[in-house]
C-alpha positions in Angstrom: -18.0 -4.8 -8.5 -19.9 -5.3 -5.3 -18.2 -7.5 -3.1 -15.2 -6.8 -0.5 -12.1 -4.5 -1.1 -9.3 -4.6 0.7 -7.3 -1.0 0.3 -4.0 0.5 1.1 -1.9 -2.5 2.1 -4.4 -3.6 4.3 -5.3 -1.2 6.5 -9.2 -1.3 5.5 -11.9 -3.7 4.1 -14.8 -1.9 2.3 -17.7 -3.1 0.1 -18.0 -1.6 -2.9 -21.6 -1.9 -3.1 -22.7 0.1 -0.3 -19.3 1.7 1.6 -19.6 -0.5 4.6 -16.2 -1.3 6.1 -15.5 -4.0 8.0 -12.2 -2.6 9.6 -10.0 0.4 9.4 -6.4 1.1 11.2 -5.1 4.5 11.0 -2.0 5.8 11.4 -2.2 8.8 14.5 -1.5 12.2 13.7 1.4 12.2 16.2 2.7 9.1 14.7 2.6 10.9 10.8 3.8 13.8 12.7 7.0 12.9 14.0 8.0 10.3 10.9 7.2 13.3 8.6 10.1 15.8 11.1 12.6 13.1 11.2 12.7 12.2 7.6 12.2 15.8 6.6 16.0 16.6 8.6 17.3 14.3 6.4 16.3 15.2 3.1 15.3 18.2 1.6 12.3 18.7 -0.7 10.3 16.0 0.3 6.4 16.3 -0.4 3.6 14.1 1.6 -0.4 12.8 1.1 -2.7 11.5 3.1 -5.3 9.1 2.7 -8.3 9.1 4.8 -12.3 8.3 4.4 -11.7 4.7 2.9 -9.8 6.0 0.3 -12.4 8.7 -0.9 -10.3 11.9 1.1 -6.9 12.5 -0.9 -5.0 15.5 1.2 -2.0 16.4 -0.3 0.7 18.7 0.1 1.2 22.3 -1.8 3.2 21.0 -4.5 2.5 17.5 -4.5 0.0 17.3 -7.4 2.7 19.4 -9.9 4.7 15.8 -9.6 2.1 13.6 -9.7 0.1 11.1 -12.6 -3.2 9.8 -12.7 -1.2 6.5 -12.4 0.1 7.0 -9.2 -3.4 7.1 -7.3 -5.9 6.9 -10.0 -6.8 10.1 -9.4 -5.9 13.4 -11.9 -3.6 15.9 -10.0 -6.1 18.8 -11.5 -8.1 17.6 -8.7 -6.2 17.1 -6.1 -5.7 21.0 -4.4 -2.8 21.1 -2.4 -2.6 22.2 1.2 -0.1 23.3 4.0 1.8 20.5 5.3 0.2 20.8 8.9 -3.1 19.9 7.6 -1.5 16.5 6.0 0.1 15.5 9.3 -3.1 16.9 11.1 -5.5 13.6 11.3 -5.3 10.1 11.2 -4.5 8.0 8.1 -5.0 5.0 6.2 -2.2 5.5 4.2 0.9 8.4 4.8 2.4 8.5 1.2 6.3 10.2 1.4 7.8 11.3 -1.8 10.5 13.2 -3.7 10.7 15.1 -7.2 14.0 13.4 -7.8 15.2 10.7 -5.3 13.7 7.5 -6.0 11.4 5.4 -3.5 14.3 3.0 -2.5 16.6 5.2 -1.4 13.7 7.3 0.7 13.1 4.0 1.9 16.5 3.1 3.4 16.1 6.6 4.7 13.7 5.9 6.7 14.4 2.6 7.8 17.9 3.9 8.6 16.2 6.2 10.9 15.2 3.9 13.8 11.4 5.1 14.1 8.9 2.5 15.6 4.7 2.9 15.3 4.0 2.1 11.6 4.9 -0.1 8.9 6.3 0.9 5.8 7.2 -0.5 2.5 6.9 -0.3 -1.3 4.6 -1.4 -3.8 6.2 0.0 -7.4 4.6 3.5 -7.6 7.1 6.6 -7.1 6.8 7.0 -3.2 7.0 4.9 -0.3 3.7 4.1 1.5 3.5 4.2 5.6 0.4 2.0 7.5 -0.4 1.7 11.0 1.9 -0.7 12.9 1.3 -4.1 12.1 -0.3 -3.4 9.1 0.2 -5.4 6.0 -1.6 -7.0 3.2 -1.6 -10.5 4.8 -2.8 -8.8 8.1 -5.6 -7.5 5.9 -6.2 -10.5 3.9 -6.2 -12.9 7.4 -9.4 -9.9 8.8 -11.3 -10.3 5.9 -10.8 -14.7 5.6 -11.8 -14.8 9.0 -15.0 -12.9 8.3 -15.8 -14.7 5.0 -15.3 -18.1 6.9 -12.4 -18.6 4.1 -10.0 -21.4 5.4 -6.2 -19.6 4.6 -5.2 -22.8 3.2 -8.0 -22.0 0.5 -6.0 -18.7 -0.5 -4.7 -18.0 -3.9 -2.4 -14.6 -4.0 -0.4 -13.0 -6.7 1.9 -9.9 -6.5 5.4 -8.7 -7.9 6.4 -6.1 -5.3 7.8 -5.2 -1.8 4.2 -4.7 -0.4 3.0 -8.3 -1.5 5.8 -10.1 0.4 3.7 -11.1 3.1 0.8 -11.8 1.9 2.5 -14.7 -0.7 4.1 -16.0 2.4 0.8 -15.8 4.5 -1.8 -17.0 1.6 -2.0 -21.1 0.7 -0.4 -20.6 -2.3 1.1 -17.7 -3.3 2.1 -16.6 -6.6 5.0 -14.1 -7.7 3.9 -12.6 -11.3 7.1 -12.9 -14.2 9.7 -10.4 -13.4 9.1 -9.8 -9.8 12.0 -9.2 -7.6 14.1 -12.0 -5.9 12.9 -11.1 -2.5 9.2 -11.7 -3.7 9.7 -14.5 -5.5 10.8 -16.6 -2.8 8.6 -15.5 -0.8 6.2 -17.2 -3.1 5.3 -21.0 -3.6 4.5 -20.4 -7.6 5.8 -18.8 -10.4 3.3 -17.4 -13.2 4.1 -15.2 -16.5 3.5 -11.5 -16.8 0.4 -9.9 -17.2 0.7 -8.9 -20.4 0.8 -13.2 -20.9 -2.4 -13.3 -18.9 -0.4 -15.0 -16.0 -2.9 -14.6 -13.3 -5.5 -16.2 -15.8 -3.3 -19.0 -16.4 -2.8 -19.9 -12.6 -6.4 -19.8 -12.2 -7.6 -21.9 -15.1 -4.9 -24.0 -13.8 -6.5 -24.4 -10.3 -10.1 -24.5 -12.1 -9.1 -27.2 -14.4 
């Protein structure tokens, strides 16, 4: 691949050819800091990451990597160390990842949102933890950086997704497209419906548009 890459929800744009981004928003320590205190008093056990570096620094938390898959960041936990959790909340982030070895990501989520904190944006995107940005960040925030540089007219815009974190985006994007199975919320956010992907949907939408 050598074209553009837009990461974390949004918060950066980076060719893959030569590493060049063409924006980045980070989350400030003192931001992580206190959402990492306030969530912490209310539930136990909880275990944080940071992503930094345009995705290539992983810092996670002592303990973090015995939960983990090479799903969850495409990375094997082997390799992912672990370090006090002062050195997590210790420098800015593309993406603050909160998690838990039991609860599941929707109910850290309403834990959070429950709490009344302002300065990021938060949401979920499928994989076992919830996912913190910088404020105002999104994937249609992202999407409408990277258009504007590409000289790409929104209304040209074809978007699929099937969670949480795509809701904006489907809205935002000319024609957006909810992939089979995707919750309500997502779906109508989204002009189109298409099949799964083990039915090729996403192909079928764009031999569709093609045609």
């Amino acid at each position: 691949f050598d074209g553009w890459a837009l990461c974390s929800n949004g918060a950066y744009a980076v060719r893959l050819d030569d590493g060049r981004m063409l924006f980045a928003e980070e989350l400030p320590p003192q931001t992580i800091r206190a959402l990492a205190e306030a969530l912490r008093a209310s539930i136990p056990g909880l275990l944080f990451a940071s992503v930094r570096d345009a995705g290539e620094t992983f810092v996670a938390q002592d303990g973090y990597a015995a939960i983990a898959a090479l799903s969850d960041h495409k990375r094997d936990p082997a390799t992912m160390g672990g370090v006090p959790l002062e050195q997590v909340l210790s420098a800015p982030s593309l993406k603050f990842v909160i998690r838990h070895p039991e609860l599941a990501p929707a109910a850290l989520f309403d834990t959070l949102r429950s709490l009344g904190l302002t300065g990021f944006e938060a949401t979920l995107s499928g994989a076992p933890f919830v996912e913190v940005m910088a404020e105002g960040v999104t994937k249609a925030t992202g999407l409408a950086r990277l258009c504007e540089h590409l000289d790409i007219d929104r209304a040209d815009v074809v978007a699929f997704g099937d969670a949480l974190n795509d809701v904006e985006m489907l809205r935002w994007a000319g024609h957006g497209v909810a992939m089979a199975g995707a919750e309500p919320l997502v779906q109508d956010a989204a002009d189109d419906t298409t099949a799964s992907n083990d039915e090729d949907g996403v192909a079928r939408v764009i031999e569709r548009l093609l045609g």
